[in-house]
Backbone bond lengths (Angstrom), bond angles and torsions (degrees), N, CA, C in turn:
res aa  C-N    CA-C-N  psi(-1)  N-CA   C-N-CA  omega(-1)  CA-C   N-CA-C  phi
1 X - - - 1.458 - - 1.518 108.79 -
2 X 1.094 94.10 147.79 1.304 97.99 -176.92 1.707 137.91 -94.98
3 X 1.079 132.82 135.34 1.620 113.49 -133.37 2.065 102.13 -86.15
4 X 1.407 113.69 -10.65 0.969 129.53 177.28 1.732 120.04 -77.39
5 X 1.391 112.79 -4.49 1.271 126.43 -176.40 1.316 114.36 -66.67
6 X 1.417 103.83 -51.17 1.914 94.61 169.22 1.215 124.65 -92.51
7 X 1.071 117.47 27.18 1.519 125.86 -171.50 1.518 94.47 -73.73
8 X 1.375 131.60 128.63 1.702 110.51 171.04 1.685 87.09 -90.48
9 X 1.963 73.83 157.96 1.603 98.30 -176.80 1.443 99.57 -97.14
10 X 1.949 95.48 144.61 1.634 96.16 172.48 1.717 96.00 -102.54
11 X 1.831 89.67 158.85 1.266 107.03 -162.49 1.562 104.79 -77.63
12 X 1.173 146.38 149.17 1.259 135.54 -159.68 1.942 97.28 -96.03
13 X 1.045 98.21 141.66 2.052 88.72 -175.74 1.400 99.40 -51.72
14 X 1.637 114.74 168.18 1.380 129.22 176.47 1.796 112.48 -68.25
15 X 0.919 128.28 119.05 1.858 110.98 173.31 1.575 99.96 -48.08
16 X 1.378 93.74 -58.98 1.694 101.11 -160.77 1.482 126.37 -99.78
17 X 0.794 130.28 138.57 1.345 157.63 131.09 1.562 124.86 -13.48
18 X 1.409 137.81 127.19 1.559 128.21 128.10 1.416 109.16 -108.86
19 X 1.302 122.45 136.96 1.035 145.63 176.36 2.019 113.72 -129.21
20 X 1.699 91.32 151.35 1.671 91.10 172.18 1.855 88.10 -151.94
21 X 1.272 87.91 172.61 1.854 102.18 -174.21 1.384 90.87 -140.94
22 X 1.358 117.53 116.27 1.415 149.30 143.37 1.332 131.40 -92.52
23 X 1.786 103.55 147.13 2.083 103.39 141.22 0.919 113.76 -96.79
24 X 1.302 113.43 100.13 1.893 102.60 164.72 1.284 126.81 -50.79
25 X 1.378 132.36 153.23 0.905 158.80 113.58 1.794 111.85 0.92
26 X 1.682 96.43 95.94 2.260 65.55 172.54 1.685 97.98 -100.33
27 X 1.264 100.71 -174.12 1.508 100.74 168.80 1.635 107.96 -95.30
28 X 1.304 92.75 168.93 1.216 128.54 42.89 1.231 110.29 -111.62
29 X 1.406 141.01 -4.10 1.854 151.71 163.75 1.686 100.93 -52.63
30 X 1.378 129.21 -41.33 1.103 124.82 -170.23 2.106 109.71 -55.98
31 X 1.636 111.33 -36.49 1.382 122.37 -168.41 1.935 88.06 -85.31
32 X 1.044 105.45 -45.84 1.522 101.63 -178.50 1.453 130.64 -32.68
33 X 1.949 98.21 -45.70 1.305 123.85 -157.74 1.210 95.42 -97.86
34 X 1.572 133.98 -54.83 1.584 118.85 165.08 1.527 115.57 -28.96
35 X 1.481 114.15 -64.95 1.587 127.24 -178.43 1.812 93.82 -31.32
36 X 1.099 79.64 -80.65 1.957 84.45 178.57 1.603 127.04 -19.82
37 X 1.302 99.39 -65.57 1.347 127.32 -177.77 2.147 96.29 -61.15
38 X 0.735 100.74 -41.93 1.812 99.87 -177.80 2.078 101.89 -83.93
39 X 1.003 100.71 -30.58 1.275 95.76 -173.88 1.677 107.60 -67.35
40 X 1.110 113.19 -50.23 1.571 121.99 173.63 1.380 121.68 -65.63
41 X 1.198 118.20 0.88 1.660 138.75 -176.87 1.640 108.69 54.08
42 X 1.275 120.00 61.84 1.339 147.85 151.82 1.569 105.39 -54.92
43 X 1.290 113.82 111.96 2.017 104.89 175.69 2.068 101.28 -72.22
44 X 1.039 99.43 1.80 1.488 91.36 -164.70 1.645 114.95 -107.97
45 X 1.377 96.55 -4.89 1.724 101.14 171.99 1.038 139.16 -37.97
46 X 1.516 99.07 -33.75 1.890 101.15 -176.21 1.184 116.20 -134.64
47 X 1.683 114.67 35.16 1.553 131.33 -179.12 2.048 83.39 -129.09
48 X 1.348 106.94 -54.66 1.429 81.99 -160.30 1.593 100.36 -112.10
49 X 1.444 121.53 137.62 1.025 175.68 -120.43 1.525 106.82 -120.54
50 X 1.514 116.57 86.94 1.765 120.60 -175.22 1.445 99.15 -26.10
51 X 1.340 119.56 151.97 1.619 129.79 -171.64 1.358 106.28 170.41
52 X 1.400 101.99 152.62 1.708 99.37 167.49 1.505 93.44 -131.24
53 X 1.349 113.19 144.03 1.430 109.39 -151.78 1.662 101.82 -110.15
54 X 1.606 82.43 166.44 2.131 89.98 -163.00 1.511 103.09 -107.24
55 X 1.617 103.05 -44.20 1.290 129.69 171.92 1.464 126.47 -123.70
56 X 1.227 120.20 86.71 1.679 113.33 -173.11 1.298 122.96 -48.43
57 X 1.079 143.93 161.99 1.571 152.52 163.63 1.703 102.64 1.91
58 X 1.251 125.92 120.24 1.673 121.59 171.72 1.496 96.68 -142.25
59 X 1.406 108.55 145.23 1.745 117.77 -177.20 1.844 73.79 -105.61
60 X 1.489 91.66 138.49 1.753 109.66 176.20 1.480 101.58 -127.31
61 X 1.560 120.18 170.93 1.292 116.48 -179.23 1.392 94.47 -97.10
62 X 1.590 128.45 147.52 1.403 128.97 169.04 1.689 124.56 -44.22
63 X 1.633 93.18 -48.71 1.596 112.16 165.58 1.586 118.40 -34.72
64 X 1.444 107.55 -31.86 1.561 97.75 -169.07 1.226 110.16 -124.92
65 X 1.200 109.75 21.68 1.344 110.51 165.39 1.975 112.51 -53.22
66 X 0.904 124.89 -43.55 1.517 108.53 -164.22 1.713 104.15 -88.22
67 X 1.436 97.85 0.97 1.879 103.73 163.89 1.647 111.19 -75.47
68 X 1.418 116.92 -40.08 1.188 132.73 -176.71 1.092 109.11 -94.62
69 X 1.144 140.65 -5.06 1.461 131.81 133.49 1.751 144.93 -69.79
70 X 1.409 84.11 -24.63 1.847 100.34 162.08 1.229 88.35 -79.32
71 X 1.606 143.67 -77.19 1.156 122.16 -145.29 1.508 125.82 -57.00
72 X 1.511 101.50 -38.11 1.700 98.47 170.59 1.765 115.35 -77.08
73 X 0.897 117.86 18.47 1.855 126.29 154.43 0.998 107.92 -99.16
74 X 1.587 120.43 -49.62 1.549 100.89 175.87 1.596 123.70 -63.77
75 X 1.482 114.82 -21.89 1.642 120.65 -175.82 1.743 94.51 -81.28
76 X 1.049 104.65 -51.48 1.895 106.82 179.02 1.939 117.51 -49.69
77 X 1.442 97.73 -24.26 1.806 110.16 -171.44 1.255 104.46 -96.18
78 X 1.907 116.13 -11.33 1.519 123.68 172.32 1.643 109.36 -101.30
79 X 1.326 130.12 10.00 1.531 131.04 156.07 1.153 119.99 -136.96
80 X 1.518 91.65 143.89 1.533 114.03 177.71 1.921 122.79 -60.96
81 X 1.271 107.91 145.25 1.609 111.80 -179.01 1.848 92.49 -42.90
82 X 1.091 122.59 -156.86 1.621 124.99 -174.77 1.840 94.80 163.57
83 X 1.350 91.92 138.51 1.569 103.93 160.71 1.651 110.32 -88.35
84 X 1.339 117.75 140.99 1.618 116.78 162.24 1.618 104.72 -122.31
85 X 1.198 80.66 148.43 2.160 92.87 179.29 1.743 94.19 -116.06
86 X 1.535 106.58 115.02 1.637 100.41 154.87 1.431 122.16 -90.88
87 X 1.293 135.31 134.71 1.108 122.15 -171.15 1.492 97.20 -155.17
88 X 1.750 116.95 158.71 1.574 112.58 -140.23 1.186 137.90 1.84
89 X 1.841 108.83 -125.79 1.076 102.51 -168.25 1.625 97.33 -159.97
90 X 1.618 94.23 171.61 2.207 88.78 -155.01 1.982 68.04 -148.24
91 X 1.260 99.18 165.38 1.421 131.05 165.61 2.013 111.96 -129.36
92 X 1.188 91.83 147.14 1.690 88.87 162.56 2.032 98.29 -121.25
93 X 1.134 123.63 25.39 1.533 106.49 154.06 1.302 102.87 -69.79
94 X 1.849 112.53 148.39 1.639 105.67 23.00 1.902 104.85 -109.19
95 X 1.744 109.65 20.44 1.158 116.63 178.91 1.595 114.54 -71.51
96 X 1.986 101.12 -45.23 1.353 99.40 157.15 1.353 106.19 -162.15
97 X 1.800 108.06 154.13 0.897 118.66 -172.01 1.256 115.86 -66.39
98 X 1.345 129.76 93.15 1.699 137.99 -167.17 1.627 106.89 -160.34
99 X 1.902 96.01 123.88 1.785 96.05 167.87 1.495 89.85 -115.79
100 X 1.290 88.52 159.76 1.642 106.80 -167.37 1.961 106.69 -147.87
101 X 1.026 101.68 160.25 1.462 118.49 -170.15 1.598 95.84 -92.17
102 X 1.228 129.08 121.97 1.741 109.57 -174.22 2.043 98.41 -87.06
103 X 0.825 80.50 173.78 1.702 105.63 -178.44 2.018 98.72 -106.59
104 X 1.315 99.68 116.66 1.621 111.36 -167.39 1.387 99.72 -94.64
105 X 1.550 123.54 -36.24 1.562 129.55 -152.23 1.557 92.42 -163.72
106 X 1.051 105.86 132.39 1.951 126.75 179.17 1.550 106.40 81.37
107 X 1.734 109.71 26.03 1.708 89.19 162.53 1.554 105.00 -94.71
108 X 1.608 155.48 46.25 0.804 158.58 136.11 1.561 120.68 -92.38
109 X 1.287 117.69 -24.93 1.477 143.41 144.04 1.487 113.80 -26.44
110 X 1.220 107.29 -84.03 1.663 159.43 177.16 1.912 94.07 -43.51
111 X 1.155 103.58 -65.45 1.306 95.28 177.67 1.921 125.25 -82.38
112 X 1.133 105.64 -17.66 1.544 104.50 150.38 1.176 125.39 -73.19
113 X 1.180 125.12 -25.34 1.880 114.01 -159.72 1.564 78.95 -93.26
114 X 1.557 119.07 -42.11 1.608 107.17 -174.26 1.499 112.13 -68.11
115 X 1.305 142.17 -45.10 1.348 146.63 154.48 1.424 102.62 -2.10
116 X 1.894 111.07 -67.11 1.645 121.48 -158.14 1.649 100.01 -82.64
117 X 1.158 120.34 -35.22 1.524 131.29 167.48 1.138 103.80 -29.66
118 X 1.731 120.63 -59.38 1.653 110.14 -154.90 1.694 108.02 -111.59
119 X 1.329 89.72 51.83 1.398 89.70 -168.90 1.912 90.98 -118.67
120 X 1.262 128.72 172.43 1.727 133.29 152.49 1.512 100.25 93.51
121 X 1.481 116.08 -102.54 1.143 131.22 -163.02 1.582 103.79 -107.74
122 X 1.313 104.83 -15.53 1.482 105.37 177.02 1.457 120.88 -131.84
123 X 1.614 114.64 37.69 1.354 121.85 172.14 1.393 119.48 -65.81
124 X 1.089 147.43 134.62 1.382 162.98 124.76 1.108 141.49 -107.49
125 X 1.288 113.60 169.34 1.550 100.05 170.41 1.227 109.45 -128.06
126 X 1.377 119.79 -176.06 1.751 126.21 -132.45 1.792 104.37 -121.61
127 X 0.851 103.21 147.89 1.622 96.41 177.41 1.486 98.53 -88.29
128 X 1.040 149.62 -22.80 1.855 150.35 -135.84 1.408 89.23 -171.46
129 X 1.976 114.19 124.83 0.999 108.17 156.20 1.513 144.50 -40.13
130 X 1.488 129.30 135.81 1.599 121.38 -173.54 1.717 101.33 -48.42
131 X 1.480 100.40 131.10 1.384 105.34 165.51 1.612 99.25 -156.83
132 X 1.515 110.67 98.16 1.494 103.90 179.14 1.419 124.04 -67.44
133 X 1.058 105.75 166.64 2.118 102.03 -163.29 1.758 93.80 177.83
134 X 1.130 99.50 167.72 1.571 111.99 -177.99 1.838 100.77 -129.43
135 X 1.063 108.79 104.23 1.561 104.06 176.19 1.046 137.62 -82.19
136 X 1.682 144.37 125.37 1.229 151.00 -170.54 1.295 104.30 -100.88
137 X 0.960 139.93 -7.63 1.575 114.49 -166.37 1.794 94.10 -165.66
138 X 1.588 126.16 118.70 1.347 121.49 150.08 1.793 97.03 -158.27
139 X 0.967 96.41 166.50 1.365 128.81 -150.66 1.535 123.31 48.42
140 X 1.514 112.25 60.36 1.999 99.42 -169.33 1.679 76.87 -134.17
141 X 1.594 96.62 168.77 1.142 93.31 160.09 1.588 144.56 -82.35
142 X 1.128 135.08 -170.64 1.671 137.62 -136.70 2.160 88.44 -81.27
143 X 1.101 126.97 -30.37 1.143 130.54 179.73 1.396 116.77 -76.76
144 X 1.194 112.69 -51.14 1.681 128.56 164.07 1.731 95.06 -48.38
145 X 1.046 144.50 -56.00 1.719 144.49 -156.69 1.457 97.09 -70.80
146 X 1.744 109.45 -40.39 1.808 99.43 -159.24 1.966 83.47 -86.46
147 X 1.262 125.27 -42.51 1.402 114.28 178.44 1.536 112.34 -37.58
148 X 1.370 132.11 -23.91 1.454 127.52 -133.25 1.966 87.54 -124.76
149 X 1.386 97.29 -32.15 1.828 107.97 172.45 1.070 117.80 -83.72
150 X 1.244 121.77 -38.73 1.807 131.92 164.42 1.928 101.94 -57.39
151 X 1.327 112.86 -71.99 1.094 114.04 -145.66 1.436 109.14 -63.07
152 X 1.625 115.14 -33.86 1.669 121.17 173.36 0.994 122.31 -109.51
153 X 1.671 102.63 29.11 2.067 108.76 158.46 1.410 107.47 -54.99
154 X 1.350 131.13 -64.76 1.555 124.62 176.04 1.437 133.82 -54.63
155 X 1.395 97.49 -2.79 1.553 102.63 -174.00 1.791 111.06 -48.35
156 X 1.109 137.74 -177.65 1.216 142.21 -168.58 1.763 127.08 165.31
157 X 1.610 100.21 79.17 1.078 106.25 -173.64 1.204 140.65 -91.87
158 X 1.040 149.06 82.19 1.863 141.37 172.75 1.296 128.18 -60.06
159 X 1.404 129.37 152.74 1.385 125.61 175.41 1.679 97.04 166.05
160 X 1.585 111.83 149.74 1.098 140.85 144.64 1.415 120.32 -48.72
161 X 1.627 127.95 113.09 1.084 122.47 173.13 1.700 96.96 -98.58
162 X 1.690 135.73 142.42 0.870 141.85 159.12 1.602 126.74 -119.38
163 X 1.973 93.82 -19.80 1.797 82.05 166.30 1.276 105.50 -134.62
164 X 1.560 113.66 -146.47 1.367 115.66 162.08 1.499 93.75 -149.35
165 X 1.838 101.27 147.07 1.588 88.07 177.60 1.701 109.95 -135.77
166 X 1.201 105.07 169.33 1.525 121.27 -159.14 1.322 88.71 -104.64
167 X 2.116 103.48 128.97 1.425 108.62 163.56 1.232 117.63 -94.97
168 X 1.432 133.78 -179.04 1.197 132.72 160.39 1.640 99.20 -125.40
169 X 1.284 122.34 142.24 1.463 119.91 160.31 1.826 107.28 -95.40
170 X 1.417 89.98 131.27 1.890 114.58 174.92 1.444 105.27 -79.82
171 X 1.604 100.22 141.46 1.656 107.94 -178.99 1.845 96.90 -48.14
172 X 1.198 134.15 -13.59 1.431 127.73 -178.22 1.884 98.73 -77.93
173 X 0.758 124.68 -9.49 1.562 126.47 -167.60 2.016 112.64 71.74
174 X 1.464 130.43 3.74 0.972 131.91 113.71 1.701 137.13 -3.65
175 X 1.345 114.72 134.94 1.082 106.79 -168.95 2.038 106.04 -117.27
176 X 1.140 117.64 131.31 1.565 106.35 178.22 1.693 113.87 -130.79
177 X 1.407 120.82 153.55 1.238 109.56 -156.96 1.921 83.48 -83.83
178 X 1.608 82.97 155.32 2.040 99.34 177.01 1.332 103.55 -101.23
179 X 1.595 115.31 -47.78 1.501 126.18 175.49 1.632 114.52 -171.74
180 X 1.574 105.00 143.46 1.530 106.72 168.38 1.618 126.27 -87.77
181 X 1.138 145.29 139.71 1.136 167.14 -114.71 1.968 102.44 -162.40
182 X 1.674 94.30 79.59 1.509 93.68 176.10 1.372 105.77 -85.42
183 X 1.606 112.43 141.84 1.025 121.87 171.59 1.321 134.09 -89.70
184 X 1.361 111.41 129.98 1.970 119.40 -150.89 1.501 101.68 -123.79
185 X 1.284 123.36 10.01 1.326 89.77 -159.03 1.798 108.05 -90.34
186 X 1.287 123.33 -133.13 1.512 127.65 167.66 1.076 117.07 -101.44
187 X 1.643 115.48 143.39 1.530 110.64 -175.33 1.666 112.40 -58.89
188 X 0.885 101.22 163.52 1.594 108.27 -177.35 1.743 104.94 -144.04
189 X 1.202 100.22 118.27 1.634 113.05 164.36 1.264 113.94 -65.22
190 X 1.301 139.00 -19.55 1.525 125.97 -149.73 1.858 80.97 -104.01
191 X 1.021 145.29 -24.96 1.662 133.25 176.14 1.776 100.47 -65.87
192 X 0.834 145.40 130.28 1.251 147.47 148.64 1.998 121.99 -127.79
């Protein structure tokens, strides 16, 4: 036998990475919209975290993580804080089954800071044109979607956005913040 047999093995670190860049949601709408999202039997209620996203899901190399962390400071130090208004609710059936909270005020915001987001070390491209939104309801069935479009048509949200923040996904498929990204730069008229 061999004397290396009980040796436990260490796990070798991950190379890679998933990462996403959001505005969250604060509360008190953020506990609202989970509630929501679990009530309609959403598998994603209590892994993912109300947001309207900057950068969707990206596998990164571990190595470059601190490249992709300057760059989203430098894109965060080039926009201004911004108010967003959420208000009802939008679907993208019958392309996909998804209800979502629409974005009333700061989707011109939303689509600049994400523009500079996917640019450097973390350029890609998109399966579905950028259209920021906060989603309540995908993968349930067709009754669960109109429950989830009916019930948060009146919704009506306000708030100060001041950063943007970087997720990490956990070997649980969970999402946890890596770091926030306050935003410094100069106001700008041309986002509306």
């Amino acid at each position: 036998m061999n004397d290396d047999t009980f040796v436990p093995r260490r796990s070798a670190p991950p190379e890679t990475a998933v990462i996403g860049v959001v505005v969250p949601v604060p509360e008190p709408w953020a506990q609202l919209l989970v509630d929501w999202r679990a009530k309609v039997g959403d598998p994603q209620a209590n892994v993912v975290p109300p947001h309207v996203t900057l950068l969707p899901p990206t596998e990164v190399a571990c190595t470059e993580r601190t490249m992709i962390s300057a760059h989203l400071a430098q894109v965060a130090r080039s926009h201004a804080p911004f108010d967003m208004h959420l208000s009802g609710t939008g679907t993208f059936t019958p392309v996909s089954d998804v209800v979502f909270v629409a974005v009333a005020r700061g989707i011109g915001n939303c689509e600049l800071i994400a523009n500079d987001v996917r640019r450097g070390p973390l350029a890609r491209s998109l399966a579905f044109p950028y259209h920021p939104h906060v989603t309540v309801a995908h993968d349930v069935t067709g009754d669960m979607l109109e429950l989830a479009y009916s019930g948060l048509a009146d919704l009506s949200a306000e708030f100060h956005v001041a950063h943007f923040t970087e997720y990490e996904q956990t070997p649980s498929g969970a999402w946890a913040v890596a770091r926030e990204y306050p935003l410094t730069g100069p106001p700008s008229s041309s986002a509306h």
